[in-house]
C-alpha positions, -999 to 999 in steps of 0.1 A, spaced: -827 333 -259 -843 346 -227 -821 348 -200 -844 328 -179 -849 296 -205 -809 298 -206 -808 299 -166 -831 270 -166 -812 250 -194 -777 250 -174 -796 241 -137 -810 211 -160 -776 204 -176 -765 204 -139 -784 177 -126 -782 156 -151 -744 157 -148 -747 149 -110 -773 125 -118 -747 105 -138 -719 106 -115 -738 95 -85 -750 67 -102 -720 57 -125 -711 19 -126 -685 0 -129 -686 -35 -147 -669 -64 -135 -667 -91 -161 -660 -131 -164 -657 -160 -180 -650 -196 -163 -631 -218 -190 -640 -244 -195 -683 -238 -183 -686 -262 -159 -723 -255 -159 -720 -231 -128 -758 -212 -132 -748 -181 -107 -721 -165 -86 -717 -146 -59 -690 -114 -49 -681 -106 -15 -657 -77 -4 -631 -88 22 -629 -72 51 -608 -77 85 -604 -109 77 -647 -114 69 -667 -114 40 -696 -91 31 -718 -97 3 -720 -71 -23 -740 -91 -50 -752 -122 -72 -751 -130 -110 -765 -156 -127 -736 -175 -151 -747 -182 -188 -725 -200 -210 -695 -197 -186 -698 -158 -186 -708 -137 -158 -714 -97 -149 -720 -77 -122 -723 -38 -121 -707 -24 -94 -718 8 -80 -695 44 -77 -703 41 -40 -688 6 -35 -657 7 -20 -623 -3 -33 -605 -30 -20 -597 -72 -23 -632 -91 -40 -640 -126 -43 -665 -141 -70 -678 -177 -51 -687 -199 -78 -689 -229 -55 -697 -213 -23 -702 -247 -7 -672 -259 -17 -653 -225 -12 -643 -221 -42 -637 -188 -57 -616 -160 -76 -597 -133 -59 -594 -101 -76 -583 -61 -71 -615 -35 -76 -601 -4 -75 -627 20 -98 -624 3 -131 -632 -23 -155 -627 -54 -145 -625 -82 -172 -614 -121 -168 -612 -155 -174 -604 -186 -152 -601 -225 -151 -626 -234 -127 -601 -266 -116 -571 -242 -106 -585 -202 -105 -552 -189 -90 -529 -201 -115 -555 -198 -146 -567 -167 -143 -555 -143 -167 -568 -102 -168 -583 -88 -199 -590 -59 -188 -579 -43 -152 -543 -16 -148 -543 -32 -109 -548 -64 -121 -530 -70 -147 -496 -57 -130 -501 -76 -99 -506 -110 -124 -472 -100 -144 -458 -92 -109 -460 -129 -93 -457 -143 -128 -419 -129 -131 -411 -132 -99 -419 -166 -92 -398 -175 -123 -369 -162 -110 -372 -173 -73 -377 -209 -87 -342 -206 -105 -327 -194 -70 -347 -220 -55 -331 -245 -74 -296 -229 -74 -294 -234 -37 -302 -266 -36 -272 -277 -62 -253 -255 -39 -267 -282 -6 -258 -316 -32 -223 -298 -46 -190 -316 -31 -173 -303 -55 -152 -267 -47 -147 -253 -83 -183 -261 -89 -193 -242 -55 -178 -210 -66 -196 -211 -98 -227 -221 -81 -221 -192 -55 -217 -166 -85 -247 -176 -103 -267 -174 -68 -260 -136 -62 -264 -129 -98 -301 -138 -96 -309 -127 -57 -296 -91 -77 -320 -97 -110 -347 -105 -81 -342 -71 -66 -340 -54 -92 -375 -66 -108 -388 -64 -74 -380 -25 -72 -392 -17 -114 -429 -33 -104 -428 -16 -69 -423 16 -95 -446 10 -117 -472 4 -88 -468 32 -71 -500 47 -59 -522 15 -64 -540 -9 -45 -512 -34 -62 -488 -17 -47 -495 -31 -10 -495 -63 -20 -465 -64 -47 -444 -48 -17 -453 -68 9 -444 -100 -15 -415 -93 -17 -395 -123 -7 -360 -127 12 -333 -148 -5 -297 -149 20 -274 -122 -2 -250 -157 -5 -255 -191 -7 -258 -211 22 -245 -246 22 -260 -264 53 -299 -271 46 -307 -262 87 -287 -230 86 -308 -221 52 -342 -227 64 -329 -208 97 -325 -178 77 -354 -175 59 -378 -184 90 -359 -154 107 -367 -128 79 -399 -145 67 -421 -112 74 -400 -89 74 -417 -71 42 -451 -78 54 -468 -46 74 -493 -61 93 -508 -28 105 -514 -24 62 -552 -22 59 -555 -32 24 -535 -65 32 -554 -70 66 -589 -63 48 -573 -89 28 -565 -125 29 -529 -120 23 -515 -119 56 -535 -150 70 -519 -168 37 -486 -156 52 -489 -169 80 -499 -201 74 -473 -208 49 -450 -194 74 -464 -226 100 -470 -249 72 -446 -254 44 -415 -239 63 -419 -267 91 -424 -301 80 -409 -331 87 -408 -375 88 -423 -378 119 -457 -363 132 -441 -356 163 -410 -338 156 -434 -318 127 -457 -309 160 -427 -297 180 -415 -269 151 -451 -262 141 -450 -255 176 -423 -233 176 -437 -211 141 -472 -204 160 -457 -191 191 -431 -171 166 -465 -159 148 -485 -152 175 -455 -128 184 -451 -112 154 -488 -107 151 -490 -92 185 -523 -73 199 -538 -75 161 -567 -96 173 -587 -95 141 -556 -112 118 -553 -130 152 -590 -144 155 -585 -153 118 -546 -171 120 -560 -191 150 -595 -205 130 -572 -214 100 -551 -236 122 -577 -255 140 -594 -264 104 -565 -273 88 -557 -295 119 -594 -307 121 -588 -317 84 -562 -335 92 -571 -349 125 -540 -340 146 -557 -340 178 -527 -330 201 -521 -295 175 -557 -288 182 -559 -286 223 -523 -270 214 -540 -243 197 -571 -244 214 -558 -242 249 -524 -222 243 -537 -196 221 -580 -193 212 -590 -202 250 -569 -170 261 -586 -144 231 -613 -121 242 -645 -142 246 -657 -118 222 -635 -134 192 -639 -167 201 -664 -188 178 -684 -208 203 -697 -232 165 -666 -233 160 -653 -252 193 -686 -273 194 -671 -283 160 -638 -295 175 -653 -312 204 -677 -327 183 -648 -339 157 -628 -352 182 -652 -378 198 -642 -397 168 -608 -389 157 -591 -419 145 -575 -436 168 -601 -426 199 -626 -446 210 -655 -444 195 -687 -432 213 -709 -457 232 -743 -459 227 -770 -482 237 -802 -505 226 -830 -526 233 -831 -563 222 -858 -583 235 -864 -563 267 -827 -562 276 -803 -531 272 -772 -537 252 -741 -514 244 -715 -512 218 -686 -514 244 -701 -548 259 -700 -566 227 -670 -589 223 -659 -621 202 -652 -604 169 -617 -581 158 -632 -558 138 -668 -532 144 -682 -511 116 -712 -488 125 -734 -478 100 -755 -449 102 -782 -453 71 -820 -443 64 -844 -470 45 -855 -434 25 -824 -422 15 -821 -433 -19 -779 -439 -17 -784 -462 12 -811 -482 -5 -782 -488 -33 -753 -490 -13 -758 -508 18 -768 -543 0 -732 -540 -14 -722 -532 19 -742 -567 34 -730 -588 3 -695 -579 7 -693 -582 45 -711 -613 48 -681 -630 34 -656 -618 60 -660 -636 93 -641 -614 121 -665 -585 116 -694 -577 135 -716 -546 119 -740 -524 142 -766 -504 123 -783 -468 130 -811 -464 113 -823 -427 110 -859 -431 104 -893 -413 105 -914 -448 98 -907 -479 117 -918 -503 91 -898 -490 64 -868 -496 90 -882 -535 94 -887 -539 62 -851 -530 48 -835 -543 80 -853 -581 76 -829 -586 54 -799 -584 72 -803 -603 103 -768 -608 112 -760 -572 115 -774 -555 151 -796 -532 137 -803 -501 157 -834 -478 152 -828 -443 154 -866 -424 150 -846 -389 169 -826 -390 137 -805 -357 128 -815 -345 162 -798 -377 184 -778 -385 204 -758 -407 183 -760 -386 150 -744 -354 173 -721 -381 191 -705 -394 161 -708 -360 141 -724 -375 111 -736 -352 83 -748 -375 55 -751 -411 51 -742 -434 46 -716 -431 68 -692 -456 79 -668 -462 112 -647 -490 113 -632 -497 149 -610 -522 162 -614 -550 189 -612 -524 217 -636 -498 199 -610 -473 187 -619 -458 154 -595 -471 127 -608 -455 99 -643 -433 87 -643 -443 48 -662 -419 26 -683 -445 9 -685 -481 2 -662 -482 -21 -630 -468 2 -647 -498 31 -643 -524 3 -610 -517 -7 -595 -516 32 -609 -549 41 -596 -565 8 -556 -553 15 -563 -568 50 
């Protein structure tokens, strides 16, 4: 063969090599089970705390693929297959095949790894360990009910004997992980159990609160480009501070976010992040003195730059009708004269009504609504309507002349829509004789059954 023609042959042999390994793909695989007729799904890459896409897959028959390029970086993924709802699957991609299946009703207990080294040992990892930490778990607290002193010492010896089995599979899957992305996070899991038994309850939880991060490296990138530390921290606020009363709950959840907020230190990014999660979850809930808490202890004094100016409108917006505030005032025209909601009287009981004669739920639900509360005397109903045609209004309102019925034509864009925060209707708000919000049902049904335990 001509030394040429063989010269050429090897340069072509070349490039088709480097053609393959720049464009080599990874697959990542799954399968939700049972198909909950989910038609596409979308994977994002965590980062810092955010999310950035990476790409979309339509889902046929449960089953789902997307091919991930060399260049894509490794790290913690998420496959959204309710993005509305947040709803999604957390996964390692570290270079390989990725392979799974998942109950769409409980993803982080269901899903099990078909194919994935990372993976799989992080799934056998918690599986294991949370076995045995629920048998220490439930050792100590025979050791709190036991009054018994013979019983205490066998109790006591049975404790230390699991707290060592705990360490001891702790240390094989930190072994086996070495050099992985799993590695961070089996590491950092790794949970603190008091080397004995502790008898008083307060002293216990005293104990682990004090050592509650100590395996945690928050400076880690692959946990901080994770959610893991954000989980941390809100379990660390949440479910090691609870108690009967709201108010005594307040004063230790108190006491955990100032502890957190020191731990975290000048980390704004897990910072930022730590101080969102707390105002949803209270916004969820509604505790409006743990939102100025947070709000004006610890967001206000961030950089401007990591404070979410939506995200405060959403607060202030939320809290204009928190239950137990008054609710927002608002005014109309009846026969040339101005009313308010805060002038009317005679009645214990308000409900305000925000509906639209064109949306097709209202059209079904609020006759229910009208039949129901016309047989209740003490209650006195004021109606929004949202509307883009006045006679569709009249014509739907004529028949309900004892309600005040309020036309709206500013709609979404209102005053009253943005006072009251509403986001779909029907929507109801049931006050009380001095206009404090009792209660914002979801739908008729939740109105109906308040007013019939009454």
């Amino acid at each position: 063969m001509p030394k040429n023609s063989q010269k050429l042959k090897s340069i072509l042999y070349l490039m088709f090599l480097l053609s393959t390994c720049l464009y080599s793909q990874y697959s990542i695989k799954g399968t939700i089970d049972p198909d909950h007729d989910y038609s596409w799904i979308l994977l994002y890459k965590l980062e810092n705390g955010d999310q950035t896409y990476v790409d979309n897959a339509d889902v046929v028959d449960g089953a789902f693929e997307f091919e991930i390029s060399e260049a894509e970086p490794s790290g913690i993924y998420r496959a959204y297959y309710q993005i509305e709802n947040n709803l999604y699957v957390e996964f390692i991609y570290n270079k390989e095949e990725v392979d799974f299946t998942f109950n769409p009703e409980n993803p982080g207990e269901s899903i099990f790894f078909k194919q994935s080294e990372e993976n799989s040992i992080y799934q056998n990892y918690y599986r294991s360990i949370s076995h045995i930490q629920k048998e220490i778990d439930s050792i100590q607290v025979l050791y709190f009910k036991s009054t018994d002193q013979v019983e205490d010492q066998r109790i006591e010896l049975v404790y230390e004997s699991y707290v060592q089995k705990l360490k001891a599979e702790q240390k094989r899957f930190e072994d086996e992980s070495e050099g992985m992305i799993a590695s961070h996070i089996i590491r950092s899991s790794s949970q603190y159990n008091p080397e004995k038994a502790i008898k008083e309850p307060k002293n216990y939880m005293t104990e682990i609160r004090a050592h509650f991060f100590d395996s945690v490296d928050k400076k880690d990138t692959v946990l901080s480009h994770s959610s893991f530390i954000h989980d941390r921290l809100r379990d660390y606020v949440f479910y090691l501070n609870q108690a009967e009363s709201i108010e005594t709950q307040n004063l230790l959840q108190q006491e955990a976010i100032e502890n957190s907020v020191s731990w975290v230190g000048d980390e704004l990014d897990i910072l930022k992040g730590f101080e969102e999660t707390l105002i949803e979850e209270y916004l969820l809930d509604e505790n409006v003195p743990m939102i100025y808490y947070v709000i004006e202890e610890h967001y206000n004094k961030l950089p401007v730059e990591y404070q979410d100016n939506q995200l405060k409108n959403k607060v202030t917006s939320t809290l204009k009708t928190a239950i137990g505030v008054r609710a927002p005032d608002f005014s109309w025209e009846t026969d040339g004269e101005t009313k308010s909601l805060y002038e009317l009287t005679g009645t214990d009981y308000y409900i305000v009504l925000f509906f639209s004669s064109g949306c097709p739920h209202c059209q079904m639900e609020v006759p229910k609504f009208h039949n129901f509360i016309s047989g209740i005397e003490n209650i006195r109903v004021i109606t929004i309507g949202l509307e883009d045609d006045q006679n569709s209004w009249e014509e739907m309102t004529k028949n309900y002349p004892e309600f005040i019925n309020v036309l709206d034509m500013d709609k979404w864009s209102g005053t009253n829509v943005q006072s009251y925060g509403v986001q779909a209707i029907p929507s109801y708000f049931v006050l009380d004789v001095e206009k404090r919000i009792l209660a914002k049902p979801e739908d008729f049904d939740e109105l109906k059954s308040m007013f019939e335990e009454r």
